[in-house]
N, C-alpha and C positions, 0 to 999 in steps of 0.2 A: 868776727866777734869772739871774746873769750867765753871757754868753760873751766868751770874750778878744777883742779888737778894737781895741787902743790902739795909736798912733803913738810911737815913742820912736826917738832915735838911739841907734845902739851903737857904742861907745866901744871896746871891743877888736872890731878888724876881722876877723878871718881866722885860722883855726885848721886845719891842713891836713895830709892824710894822703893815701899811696896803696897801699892792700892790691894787690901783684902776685904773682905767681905762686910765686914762693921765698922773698919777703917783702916789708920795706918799701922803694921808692922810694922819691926826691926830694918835698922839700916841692912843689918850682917845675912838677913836672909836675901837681900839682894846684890852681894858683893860679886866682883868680877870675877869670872870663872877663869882658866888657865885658858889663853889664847893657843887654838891649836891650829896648823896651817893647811889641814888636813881637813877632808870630810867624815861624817858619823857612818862606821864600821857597813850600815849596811840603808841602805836609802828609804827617807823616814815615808810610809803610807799617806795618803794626805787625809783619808776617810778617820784614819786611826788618831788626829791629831786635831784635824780641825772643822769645822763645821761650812758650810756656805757663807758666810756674813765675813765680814772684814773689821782691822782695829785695826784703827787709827793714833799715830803717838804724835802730838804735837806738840815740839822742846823749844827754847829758846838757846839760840850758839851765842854769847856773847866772850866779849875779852879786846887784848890790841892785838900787836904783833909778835907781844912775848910772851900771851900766857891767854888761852881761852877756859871755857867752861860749858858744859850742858845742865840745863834744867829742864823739869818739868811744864809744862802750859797744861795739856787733860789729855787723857787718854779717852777716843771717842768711838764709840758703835758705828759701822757704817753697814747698808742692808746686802751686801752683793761683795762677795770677792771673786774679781773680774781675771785673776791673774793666772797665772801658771799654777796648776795642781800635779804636774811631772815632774818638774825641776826645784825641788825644792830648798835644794843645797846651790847654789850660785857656779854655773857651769865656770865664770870667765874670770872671776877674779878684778875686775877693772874698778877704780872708784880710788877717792882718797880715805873714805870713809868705807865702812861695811858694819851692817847691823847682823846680829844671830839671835834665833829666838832660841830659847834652850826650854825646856818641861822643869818645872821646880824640883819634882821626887827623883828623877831621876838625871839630871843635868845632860840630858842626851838633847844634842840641837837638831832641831826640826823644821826650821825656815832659816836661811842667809841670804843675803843682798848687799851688793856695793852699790856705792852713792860716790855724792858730790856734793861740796855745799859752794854757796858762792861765801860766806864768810872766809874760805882759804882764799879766795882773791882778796879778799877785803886786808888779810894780814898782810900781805905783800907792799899793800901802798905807803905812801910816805905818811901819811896821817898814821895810820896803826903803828908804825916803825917809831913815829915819834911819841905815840906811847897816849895816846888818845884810844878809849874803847868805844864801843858801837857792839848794841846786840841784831841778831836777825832773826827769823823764823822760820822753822823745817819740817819736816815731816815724814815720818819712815811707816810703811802701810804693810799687813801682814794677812794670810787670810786667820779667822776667830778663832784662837786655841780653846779645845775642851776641856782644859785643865790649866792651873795656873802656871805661869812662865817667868823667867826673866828673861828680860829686854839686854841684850850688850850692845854697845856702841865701839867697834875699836879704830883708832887712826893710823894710816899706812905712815912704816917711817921710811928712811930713805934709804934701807935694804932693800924696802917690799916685803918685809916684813910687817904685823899689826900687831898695833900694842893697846889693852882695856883703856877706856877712855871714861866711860859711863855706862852704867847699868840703873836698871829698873824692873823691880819685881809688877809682876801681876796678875791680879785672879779676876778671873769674866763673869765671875759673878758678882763681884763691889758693885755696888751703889754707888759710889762715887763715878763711874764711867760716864759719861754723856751719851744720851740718846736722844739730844735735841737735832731739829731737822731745818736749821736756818734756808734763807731763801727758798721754800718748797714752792713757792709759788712760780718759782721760774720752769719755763718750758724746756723740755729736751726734744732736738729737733733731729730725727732719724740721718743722714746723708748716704746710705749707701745699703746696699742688703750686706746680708754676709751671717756668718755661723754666731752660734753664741759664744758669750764672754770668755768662759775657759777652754773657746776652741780659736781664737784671736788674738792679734792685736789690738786692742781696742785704742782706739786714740778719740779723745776727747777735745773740742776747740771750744776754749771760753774766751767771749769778749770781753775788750776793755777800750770804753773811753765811745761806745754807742748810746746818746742821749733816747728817750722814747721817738723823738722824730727820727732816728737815722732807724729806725726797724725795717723799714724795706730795702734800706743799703745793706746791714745785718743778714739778714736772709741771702740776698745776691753775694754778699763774701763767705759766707760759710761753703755756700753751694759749689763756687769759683774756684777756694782753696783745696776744698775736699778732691774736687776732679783735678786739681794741677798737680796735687801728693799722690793720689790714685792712678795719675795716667805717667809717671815717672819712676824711670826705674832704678833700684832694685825692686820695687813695690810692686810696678805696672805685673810686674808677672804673678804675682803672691796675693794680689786683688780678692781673691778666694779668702784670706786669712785673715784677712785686714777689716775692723770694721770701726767707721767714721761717725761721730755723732758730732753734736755742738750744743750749746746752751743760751738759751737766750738771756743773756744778763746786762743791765743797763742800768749809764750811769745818769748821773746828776745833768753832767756836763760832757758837749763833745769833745775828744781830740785826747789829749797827753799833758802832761807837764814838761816843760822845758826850763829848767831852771836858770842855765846860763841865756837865755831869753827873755828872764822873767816870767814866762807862763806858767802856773800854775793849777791845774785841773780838779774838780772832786769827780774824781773815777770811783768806779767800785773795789777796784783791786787796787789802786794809790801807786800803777807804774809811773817810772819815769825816764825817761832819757838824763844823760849825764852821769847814771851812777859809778861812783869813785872818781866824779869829774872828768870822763871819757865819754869825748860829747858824743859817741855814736851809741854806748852801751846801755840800753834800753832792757829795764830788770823789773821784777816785782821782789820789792825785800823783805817786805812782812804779807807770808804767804798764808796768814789763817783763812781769809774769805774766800780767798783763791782755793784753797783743800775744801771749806763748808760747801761752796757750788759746786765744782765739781763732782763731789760727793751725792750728788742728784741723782747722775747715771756712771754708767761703768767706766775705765778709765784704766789701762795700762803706763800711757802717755800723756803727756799736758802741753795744747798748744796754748800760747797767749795773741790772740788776734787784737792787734790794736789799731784804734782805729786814726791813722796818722799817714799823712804822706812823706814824713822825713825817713830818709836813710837809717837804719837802725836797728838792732834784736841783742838777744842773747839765750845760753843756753847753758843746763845744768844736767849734769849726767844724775837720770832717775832724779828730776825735782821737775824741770818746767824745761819749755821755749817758748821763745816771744819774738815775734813778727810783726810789722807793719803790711797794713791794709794798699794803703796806694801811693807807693814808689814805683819807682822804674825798676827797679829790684826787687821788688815784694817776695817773686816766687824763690828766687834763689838765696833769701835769706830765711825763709820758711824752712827749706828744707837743708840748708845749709845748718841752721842753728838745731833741726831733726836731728842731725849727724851729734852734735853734743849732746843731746838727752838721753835720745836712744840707746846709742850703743858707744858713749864714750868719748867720741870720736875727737882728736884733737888737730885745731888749728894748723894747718900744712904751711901758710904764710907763713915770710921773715922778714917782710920790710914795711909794719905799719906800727907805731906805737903803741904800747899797752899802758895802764893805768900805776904796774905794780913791778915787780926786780924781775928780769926773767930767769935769774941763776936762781929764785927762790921756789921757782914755779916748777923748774928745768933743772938740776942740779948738777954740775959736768962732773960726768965719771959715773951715773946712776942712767940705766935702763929706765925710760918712761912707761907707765904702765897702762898707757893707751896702744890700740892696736895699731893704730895706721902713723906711727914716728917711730923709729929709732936711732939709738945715740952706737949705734955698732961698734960697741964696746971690743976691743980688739984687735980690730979689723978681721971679725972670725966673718963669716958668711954664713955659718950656723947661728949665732948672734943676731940677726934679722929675723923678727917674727914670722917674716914673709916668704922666709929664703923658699919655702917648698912651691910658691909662684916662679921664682927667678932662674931661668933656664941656666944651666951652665956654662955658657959660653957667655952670660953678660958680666962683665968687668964691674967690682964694686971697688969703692964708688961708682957710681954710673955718671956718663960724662953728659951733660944738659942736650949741648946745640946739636949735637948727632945723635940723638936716640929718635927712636920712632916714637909717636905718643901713645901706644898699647906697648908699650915693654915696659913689663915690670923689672926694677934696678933697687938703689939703694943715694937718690940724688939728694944732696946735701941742700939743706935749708929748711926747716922746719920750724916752727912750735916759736916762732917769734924770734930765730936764732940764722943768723946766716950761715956761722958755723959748728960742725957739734952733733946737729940732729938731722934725719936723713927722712924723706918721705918715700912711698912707693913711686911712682910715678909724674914725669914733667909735671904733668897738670891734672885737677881735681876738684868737684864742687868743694871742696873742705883747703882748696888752694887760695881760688880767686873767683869773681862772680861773672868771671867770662860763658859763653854758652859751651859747657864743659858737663859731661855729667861726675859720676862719683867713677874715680878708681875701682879698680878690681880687688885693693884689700879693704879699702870703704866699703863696696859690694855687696864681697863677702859679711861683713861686720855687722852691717845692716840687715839683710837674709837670716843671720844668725839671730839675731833678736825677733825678725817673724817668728819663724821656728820655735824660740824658746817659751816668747807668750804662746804660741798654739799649740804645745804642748807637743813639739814635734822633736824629733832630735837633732841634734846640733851640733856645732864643730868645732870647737873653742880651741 
């Protein structure tokens, strides 16, 4: 399954607000700062900057394929920021998107994150192309500045370079913030011991598509998935750092929607298989309910458990993954579509259909800025993000039928391209859903986001 990752320019620059204290401010006080590619001079304190509690921005992406836009939906109080209090500036860079909080008086940035949205899949397809819009919904989470902020939004171009996209001022003390606590009634169900919030991974699994009668199916998949992610590695070893919750949430109706089946569901999240008409891509696209639950308990990560037996998931780097309950594949689409939230990670296949252009997603002659592909510009071997894995005596290209399957190489076929893009290794859970684990630069990539939520150091 895909995760978003494509290069595009955007065409409406700047859309700009400032929630303060009595109401709205000036556009001007929240204009786009000078995009710098650099981190702030000296690494911002997190005591000095933010408090415990977390904000939450939730925008709508809408547009086609030749011109999007951000706006506001609310900016929301949430009780607990679960995340990284060490890393505060974005060790890796990965994401098509990246947010920067900056301090208003003095424009010094003091939180950054790259993201992903799935609306850059959305521009890619022939609908968008032909000039039909669609909006969606997103959400970029920070822990609660003591003082007011602006919000930036910038989009990667196809240097890899970022260029302002949208800004948002904000003070923590407006009134206008939301401090409503939708779904509280729903249960958070412990899965596993382990250290607190900002000494973790927290991964959170919310259901979708569990009626009140499937509650005791609910319970046995939470428990089932939690130990298949905990007991595989790179995890299994890291189990100390990593901690598993779930939430009980249920809908109307059991199962999913399947649209090209005519099935049709009232779920509580409103997933569906078919999205972009790729009958295996199983998405949530308007993710506000899905952020108010989860918002319950802590939450670095976001599974989507759904309760279906068809083939199927998807995943978004820093937004969600969504799996199905009971296929013959369940587990290795779980943590297969893990690999796209977590840490990036991009599709190592080259021979299944996508929904959208792959030269839009992939662009030849551009370095893709996930870790585990490269377009080995050059033919350097310094070029390879990997090169410091790949012994000196292995030949790049690396030739398929002769290699061992622990040698790390530079084998051509990736990212939905036969030719072009180059993976680590023959084979990979981010390849195929053979009984394969992860590569050693997936591994690694993965390890490194333990690390980063637990406030450990890292390798980027």
């Amino acid at each position: 399954m895909m995760h978003s990752r494509r290069f595009r320019l955007l065409r409406s620059l700047c859309c700009c607000a400032l929630l303060a204290g009595p109401g709205l401010a000036s556009d001007a006080a929240a204009a786009p700062a000078p995009v710098s590619s650099g981190s702030a001079p000296a690494k911002p304190v997190y005591a000095e900057w933010f408090t415990d509690e977390a904000m939450r921005v939730d925008l709508f992406h809408a547009g086609s394929g030749s011109a999007e836009d951000y706006s506001l939906d609310e900016v929301v109080w949430e009780p607990l920021w679960p995340g990284t209090r060490v890393h505060l500036i974005d060790p890796f860079g990965f994401g098509t998107w990246r947010f920067r909080v900056v301090d208003a008086a003095s424009s010094r940035e003091i939180f950054r994150q790259g993201y992903a949205t799935l609306f850059d899949e959305w521009q890619g397809t022939a609908e968008a192309q032909a000039g039909v819009s669609r909006s969606m919904s997103e959400s970029v989470r920070f822990p609660w500045p003591r003082k007011p902020v602006v919000v930036h939004l910038d989009k990667r171009q196809r240097d890899g370079s970022f260029r302002p996209a949208f800004s948002l001022g904000v003070d923590p003390s407006s009134h206008q913030i939301s401090r409503a606590r939708p779904f509280a009634s729903f249960r958070t169900v412990e899965l596993n011991p382990g250290p607190p919030p900002d000494k973790a991974l927290d991964v959170l699994i919310v259901p979708e598509g569990y009626a009140r009668e499937d509650e005791a199916k609910l319970q046995r998949d939470l428990r089932r998935f939690a130990r298949v992610f905990l007991e595989y590695e790179p995890w299994k070893s890291q189990q100390a750092h990593i901690r598993f919750r779930g939430v009980e949430s249920f809908s109307l109706e059991s199962g999913v929607s399947e649209p090209r089946k005519g099935l049709h569901r009232d779920t509580i999240l409103g997933s569906s298989f078919n999205t972009f008409d790729s009958e295996r891509y199983l998405t949530v696209v308007h993710t506000k309910r899905l952020r108010q639950i989860a918002s319950l308990a802590p939450y670095d990560a976001l599974f989507v458990m759904v309760n279906s037996g068809r083939y199927g998931g998807g995943g978004v780097y820093n937004q969600w993954s969504v799996f199905v309950s009971d296929n013959e594949y369940d587990d290795y689409v779980m943590l297969h579509e893990f690999g796209h939230h977590i840490a990036g990670l991009a599709d190592e296949y080259y021979d299944s259909a996508i929904s959208n252009d792959e030269d839009l997603m992939y662009p030849p002659g551009v370095e893709p800025w996930e870790a585990n592909i490269t377009a080995f510009l050059g033919r350097r071997r310094e070029s390879v993000k990997w090169h410091g894995l790949i012994r000196p005596d292995t030949p790049l290209p690396t030739e398929e039928k002769t290699a061992a399957a622990d040698l790390v190489g530079a084998f051509e076929g990736a990212g939905y391209k036969a030719k072009g893009l180059f993976r680590p290794q023959k084979d990979c859970k981010m390849f195929h859903k053979g009984l394969v684990g992860f590569c050693a630069v997936c591994s690694r990539a993965l390890q490194n986001m333990v690390r980063y939520h637990a406030g450990q150091e890292v390798q980027p």
